[in-house]
Every structure is written in C-alpha cells, then in structure tokens.
C-alpha positions in Angstrom: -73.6 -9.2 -65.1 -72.8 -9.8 -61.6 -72.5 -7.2 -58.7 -68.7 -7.8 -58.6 -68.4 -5.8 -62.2 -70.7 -3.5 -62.1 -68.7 -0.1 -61.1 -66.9 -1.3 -64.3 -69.8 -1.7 -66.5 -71.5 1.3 -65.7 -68.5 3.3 -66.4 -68.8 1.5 -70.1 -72.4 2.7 -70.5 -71.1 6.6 -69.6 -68.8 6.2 -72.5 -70.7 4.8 -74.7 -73.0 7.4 -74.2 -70.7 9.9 -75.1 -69.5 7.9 -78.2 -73.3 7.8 -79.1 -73.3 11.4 -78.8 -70.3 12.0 -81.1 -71.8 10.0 -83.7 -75.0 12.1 -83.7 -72.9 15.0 -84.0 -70.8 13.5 -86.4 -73.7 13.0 -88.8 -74.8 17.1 -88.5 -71.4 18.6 -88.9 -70.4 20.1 -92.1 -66.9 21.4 -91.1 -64.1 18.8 -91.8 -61.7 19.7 -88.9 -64.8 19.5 -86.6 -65.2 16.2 -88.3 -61.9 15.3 -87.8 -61.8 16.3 -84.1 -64.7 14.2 -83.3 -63.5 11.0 -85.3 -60.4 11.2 -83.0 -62.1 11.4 -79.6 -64.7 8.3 -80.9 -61.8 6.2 -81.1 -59.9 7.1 -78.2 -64.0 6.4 -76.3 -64.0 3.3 -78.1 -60.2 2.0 -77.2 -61.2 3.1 -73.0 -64.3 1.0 -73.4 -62.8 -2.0 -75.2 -60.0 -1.8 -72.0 -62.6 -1.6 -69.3 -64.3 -5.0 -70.8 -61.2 -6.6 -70.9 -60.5 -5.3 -67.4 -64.3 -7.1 -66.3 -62.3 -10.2 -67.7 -59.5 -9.8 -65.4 -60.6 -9.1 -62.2 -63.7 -11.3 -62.6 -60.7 -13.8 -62.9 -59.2 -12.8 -60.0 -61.7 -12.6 -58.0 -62.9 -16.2 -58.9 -59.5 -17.4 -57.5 -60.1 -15.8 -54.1 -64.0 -17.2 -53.6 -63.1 -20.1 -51.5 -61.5 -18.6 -48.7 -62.8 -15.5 -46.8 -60.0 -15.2 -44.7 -57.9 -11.9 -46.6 -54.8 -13.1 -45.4 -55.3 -16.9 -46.1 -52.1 -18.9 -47.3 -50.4 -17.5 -49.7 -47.3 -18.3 -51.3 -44.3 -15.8 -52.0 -42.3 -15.8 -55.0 -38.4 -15.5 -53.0 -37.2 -15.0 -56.5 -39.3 -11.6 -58.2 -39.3 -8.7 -56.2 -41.2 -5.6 -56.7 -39.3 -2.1 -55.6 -40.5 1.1 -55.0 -38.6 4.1 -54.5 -40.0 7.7 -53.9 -38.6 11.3 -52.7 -39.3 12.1 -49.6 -38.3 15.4 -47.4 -36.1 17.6 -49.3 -36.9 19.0 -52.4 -34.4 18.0 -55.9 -32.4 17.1 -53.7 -34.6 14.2 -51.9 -35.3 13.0 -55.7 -31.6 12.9 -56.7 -31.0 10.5 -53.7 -33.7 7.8 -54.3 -32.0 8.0 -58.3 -28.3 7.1 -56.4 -30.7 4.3 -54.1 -32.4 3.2 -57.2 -28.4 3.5 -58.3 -27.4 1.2 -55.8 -29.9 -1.5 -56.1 -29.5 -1.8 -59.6 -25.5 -1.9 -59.6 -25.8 -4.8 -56.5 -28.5 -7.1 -58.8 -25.9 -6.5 -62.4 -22.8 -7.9 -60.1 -25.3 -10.7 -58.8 -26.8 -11.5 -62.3 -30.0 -10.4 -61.2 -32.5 -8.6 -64.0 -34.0 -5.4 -63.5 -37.0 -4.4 -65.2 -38.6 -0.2 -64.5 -42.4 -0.7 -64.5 -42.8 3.3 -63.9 -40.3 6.1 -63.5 -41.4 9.8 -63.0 -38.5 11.9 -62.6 -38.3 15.8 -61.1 -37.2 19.1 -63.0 -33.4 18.0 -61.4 -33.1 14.9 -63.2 -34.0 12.9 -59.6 -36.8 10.1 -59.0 -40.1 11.2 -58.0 -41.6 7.7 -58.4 -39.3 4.8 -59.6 -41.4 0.7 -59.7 -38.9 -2.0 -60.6 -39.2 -5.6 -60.7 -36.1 -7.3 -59.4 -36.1 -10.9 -60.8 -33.2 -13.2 -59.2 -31.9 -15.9 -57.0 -33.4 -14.9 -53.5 -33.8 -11.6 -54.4 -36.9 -11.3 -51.7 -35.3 -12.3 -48.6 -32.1 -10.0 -49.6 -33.9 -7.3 -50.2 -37.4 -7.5 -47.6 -35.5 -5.3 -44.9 -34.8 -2.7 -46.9 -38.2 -1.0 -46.8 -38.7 1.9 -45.2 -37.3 5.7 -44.5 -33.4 6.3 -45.8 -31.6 9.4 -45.0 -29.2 11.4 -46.7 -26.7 13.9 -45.0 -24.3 15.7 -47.5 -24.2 18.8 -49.2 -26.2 19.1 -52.4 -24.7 19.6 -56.0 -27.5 22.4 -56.5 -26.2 24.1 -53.0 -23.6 27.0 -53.6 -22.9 28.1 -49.7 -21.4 24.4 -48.6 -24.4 23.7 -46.2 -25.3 20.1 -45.6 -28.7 19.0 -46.1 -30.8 16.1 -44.8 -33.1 14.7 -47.1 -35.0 11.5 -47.2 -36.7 8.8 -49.8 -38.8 6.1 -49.2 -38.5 2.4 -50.5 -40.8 -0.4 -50.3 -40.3 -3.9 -51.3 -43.3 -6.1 -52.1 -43.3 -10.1 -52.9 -44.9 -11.4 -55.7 -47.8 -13.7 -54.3 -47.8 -16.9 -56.0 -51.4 -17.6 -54.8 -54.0 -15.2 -53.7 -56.8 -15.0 -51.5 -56.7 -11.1 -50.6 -60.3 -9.7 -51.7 -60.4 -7.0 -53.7 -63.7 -5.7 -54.8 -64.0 -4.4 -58.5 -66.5 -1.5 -57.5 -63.7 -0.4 -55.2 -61.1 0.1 -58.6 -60.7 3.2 -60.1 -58.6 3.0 -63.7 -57.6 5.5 -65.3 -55.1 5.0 -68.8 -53.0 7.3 -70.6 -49.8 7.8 -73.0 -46.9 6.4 -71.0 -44.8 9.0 -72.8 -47.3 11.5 -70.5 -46.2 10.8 -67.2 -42.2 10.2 -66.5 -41.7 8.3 -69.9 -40.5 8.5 -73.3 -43.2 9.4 -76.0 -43.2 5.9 -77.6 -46.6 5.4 -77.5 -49.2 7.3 -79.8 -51.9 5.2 -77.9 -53.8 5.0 -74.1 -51.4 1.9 -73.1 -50.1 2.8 -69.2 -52.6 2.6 -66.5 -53.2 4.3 -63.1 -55.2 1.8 -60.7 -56.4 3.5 -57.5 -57.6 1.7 -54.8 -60.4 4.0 -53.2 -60.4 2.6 -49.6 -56.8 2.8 -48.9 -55.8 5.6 -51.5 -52.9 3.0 -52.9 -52.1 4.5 -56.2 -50.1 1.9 -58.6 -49.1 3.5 -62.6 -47.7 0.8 -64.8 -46.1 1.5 -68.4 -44.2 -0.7 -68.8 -45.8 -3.1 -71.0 -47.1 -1.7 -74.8 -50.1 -3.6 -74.3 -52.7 -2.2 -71.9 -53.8 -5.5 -70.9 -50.9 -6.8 -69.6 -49.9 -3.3 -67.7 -53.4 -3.8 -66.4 -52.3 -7.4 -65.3 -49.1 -5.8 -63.8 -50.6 -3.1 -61.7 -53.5 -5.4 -60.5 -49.9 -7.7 -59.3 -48.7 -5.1 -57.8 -51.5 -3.5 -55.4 -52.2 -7.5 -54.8 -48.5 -7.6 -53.0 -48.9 -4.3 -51.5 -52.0 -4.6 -50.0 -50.7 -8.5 -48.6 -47.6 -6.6 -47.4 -49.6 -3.9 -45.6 -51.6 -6.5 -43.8 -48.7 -8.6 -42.5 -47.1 -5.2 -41.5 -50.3 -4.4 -39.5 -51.3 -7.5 -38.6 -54.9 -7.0 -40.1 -56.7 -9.6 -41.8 -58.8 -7.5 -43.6 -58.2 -4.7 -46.1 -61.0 -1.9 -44.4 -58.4 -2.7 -41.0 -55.5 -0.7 -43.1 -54.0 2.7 -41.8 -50.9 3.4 -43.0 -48.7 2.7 -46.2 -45.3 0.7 -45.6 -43.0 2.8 -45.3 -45.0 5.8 -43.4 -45.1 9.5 -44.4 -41.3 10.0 -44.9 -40.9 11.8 -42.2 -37.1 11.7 -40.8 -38.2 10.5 -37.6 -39.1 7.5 -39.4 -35.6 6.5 -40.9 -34.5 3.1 -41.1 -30.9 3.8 -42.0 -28.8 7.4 -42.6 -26.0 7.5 -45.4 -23.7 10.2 -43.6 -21.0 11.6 -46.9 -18.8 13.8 -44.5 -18.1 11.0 -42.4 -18.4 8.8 -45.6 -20.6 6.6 -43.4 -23.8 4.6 -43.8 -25.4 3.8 -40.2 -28.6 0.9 -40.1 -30.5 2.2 -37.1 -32.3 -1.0 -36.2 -29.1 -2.8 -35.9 -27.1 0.0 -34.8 -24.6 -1.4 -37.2 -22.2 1.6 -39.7 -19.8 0.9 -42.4 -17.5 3.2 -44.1 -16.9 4.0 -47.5 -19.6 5.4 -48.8 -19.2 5.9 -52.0 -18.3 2.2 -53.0 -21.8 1.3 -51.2 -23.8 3.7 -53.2 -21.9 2.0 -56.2 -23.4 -1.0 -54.9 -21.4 -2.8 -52.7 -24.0 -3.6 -50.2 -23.3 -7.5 -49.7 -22.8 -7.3 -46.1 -25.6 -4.8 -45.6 -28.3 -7.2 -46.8 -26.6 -9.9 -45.1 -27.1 -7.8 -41.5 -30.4 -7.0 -42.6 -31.2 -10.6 -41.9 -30.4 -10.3 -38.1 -33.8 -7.9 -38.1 -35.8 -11.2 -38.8 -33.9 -13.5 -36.0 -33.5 -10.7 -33.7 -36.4 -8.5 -31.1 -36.0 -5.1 -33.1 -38.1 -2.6 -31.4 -41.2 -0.6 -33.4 -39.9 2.6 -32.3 -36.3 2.8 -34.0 -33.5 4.6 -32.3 -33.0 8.5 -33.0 -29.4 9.9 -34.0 
C-alpha cells in the first residue's frame, strides 16, 4: 500500500472493524429483529468498504497520470465541447432559490433551441420549489467558450410571487462554469479526500435508489464540496465528482493565478454577496444590464425564456477587452 492511499485504507480497517463487531454480535443474539437489524447495517458496512477499494483504484489512477509533471497547472487540454454548470441561491431567501431555477431555466431553454444536451448531475431544491444546489453537464458545439463568462454573481430585482405588499426585492444566485480537462496534471492527494455516500433519493432527488449510490467528495484544504447522483452506479458518480473538483480546482487556479492548490482563497464566483454581481435582471424595467460591459437589453422575459444569443456573444468582448477586477456598482 502506498502513502498516496492510505487515508482510504485506514478508513476500510475502521469499518471492517465494525462489521467484525456486528458479526460477533450477530452470533450471541437471540432476538430476530435484533438479528435482522444487524444483518442490515453489515451489508450497508460491507457495500461502503467495497466502494472505498474501488475508490483506492480510482484515484491511484489518477494520480498515476499526474506523476510526471509537478507543475499543478501544467498543460492541460479543455474539452470546448462539455461544460459543467453550477448554479446556487445566494442572498435572498425562496426567493434567491426560485431565481437560479428561472437561470437554470434559461440555460436549459438556450442549449434545447441550439441542440445542445443537458444532463442534472445534482439538484437540491428549497421548501419553495427553488434551486439550492443545481450541477449540469452541458454537452454541445462550443458550449465552453459560450458559456465561460457567465460565472459569477447575477441579480434579480422584481417583486416576489410569495410577496403580498408589492415590494421589490433584490436577490442573488451564483453560477460557475467549469471545463472538462481533457488531460490532467493538477495534484490531488488521496489523504486530502473525504467521501461520504448516501441514497440519492436523500438529498434533492427522487427515492429511486434503495442503495448508497450518490457521493459527497470534500476536498479538506479548500472546503470544495462536489455531490454527484446522477449515475446508479457509485463508481461512476465517484468518477464524476472526482471530474468535477479536477475542473474546479484547474478553474480556481487560472482565476487566481496560483499554480498550486494550498495558494487557493476563494471559490469562483465569491460569497454571493451583491457587491459582487456580474450582471442584474431588472423586471420593472424589463431589463437585463451586464455590468462588465455596461451593455442592457430589454425584454426580459423572452431572455429568461432563453433568448440569450447576443448575450453570450457580448460575453466574448470580456476576453478581447481590459475588464477591470473591480466591476462597476449600479
């Protein structure tokens, strides 16, 4: 066993201490629903072990491909075609979670006209029937370069559904696109995972699974947090999430200009604060305003049904353009 998997093995010899201990008590009980209490938490012991030795096999794979370069950010290629998108509520209560649903909304309605495909790797949704947490992979023709400028802070000014007196609110959600790395040379250290698996029907989803298939990976130095349930196999959710904090942690470290993954301080897209936005979707004035571009267009409601052609296409003035770090206040 090398030192890369040890956090993992070690947390396969707590278990199977514990599954040693069932057994013994297995063997004195005399009461069956005792027995049949124990039986169940065995197996669910045993299927987390048999996932954490599969997961030595995966990151000691990944890690292998990383070995010849030191350099974190080394040369990696991007995928311009598969996009991962995160959306989550920000300031603003149900109301902050029912707009990143009309932004998740959006998106989705812009890649159907444009024959993209849209796949939710993890939803978790708020007592309103908004987004808490939405993941998506967005899989079409130069979906990445469309969709790279959106990340960051959008804000919301209208009055809410759930607000009787006519008062308009400001609310904000975050979003957060990430490239899928065709080759990677960011280090991640095993003893530095922390996985955790449950029911995916548990945590935002529907109650399909009678079995530990979605994951939760943590990474403990930065805090990054990735759930995937999208798969029904554990492994390949496992493969997905290990994807996914690959791309984040790439995209942090271009956003930082770090090359190394202890340099890190903040996520992407920042604490969703409102100082913070990137762009504000006024509904009185049925305007949406960009504020790195200082660019608005009108009709709002046929942009949050997804006609947002010729935002993307300004978005790509942020790349060929000096955008100041400090974006303008309205």
């Amino acid at each position: 066993m090398t030192e890369n998997t040890n956090y993992l093995q070690q947390e396969i010899d707590k278990l199977q201490k514990e599954i040693s201990g069932n057994e013994e008590l297995l063997k004195n009980e005399a009461d069956s629903q005792l027995q049949s209490l124990i039986k169940e938490e065995i197996q669910q012991l045993t299927t987390q072990v048999n996932a954490l030795r599969e997961s030595i096999d995966t990151v000691s794979s990944v890690i292998s491909e990383k070995k010849a370069n030191t350099d974190t950010r080394g040369e990696i290629d991007i995928n311009p075609n598969i996009v991962i998108v995160e959306i989550r509520s920000g300031t603003g209560g149900d109301e902050a979670g029912l707009f990143a649903a009309d932004l998740y909304r959006m998106y989705s309605r812009y890649a159907e006209v444009n024959n993209w495909k849209v796949s939710e790797v993890f939803r978790s949704e708020n007592e309103a029937g908004g987004i808490k947490t939405l993941v998506a992979e967005f899989r079409g023709q130069n979906v990445f370069n469309l969709l790279k400028n959106e990340s960051g802070v959008h804000r919301v000014q209208r009055i809410p559904v759930t607000e009787s007196g006519g008062r308009i609110h400001t609310s904000t959600a975050t979003v957060a696109v990430l490239p899928e790395l065709k080759k990677v040379n960011i280090e991640i250290k095993p003893e530095e995972l922390k996985w955790d698996f449950f029911r995916a029907g548990g945590h935002g989803g529907q109650n399909v699974n009678k079995v530990s298939t979605a994951v939760r990976l943590t990474h403990i130095p930065t805090q990054i947090v990735i759930e995937c349930q999208e798969e029904r196999s554990q492994g390949k959710n496992r493969d997905k999430a290990l994807g996914i904090l690959q791309s984040k942690l790439y995209n942090l470290m271009q956003e930082q200009q770090v090359q190394n993954i202890s340099e890190l301080r903040l996520n992407q897209v920042g604490t969703g604060d409102r100082s913070e936005k990137i762009r504000t979707y006024n509904y009185p004035q049925s305007r949406v305003t960009d504020h790195r571009t200082e660019t608005s267009w009108y009709g709002i409601e046929n942009i949050m049904g997804g006609s947002i052609g010729q935002i993307l296409e300004n978005n790509l003035k942020i790349d060929e353009n000096s955008i100041p770090s400090e974006l303008p206040q309205e």
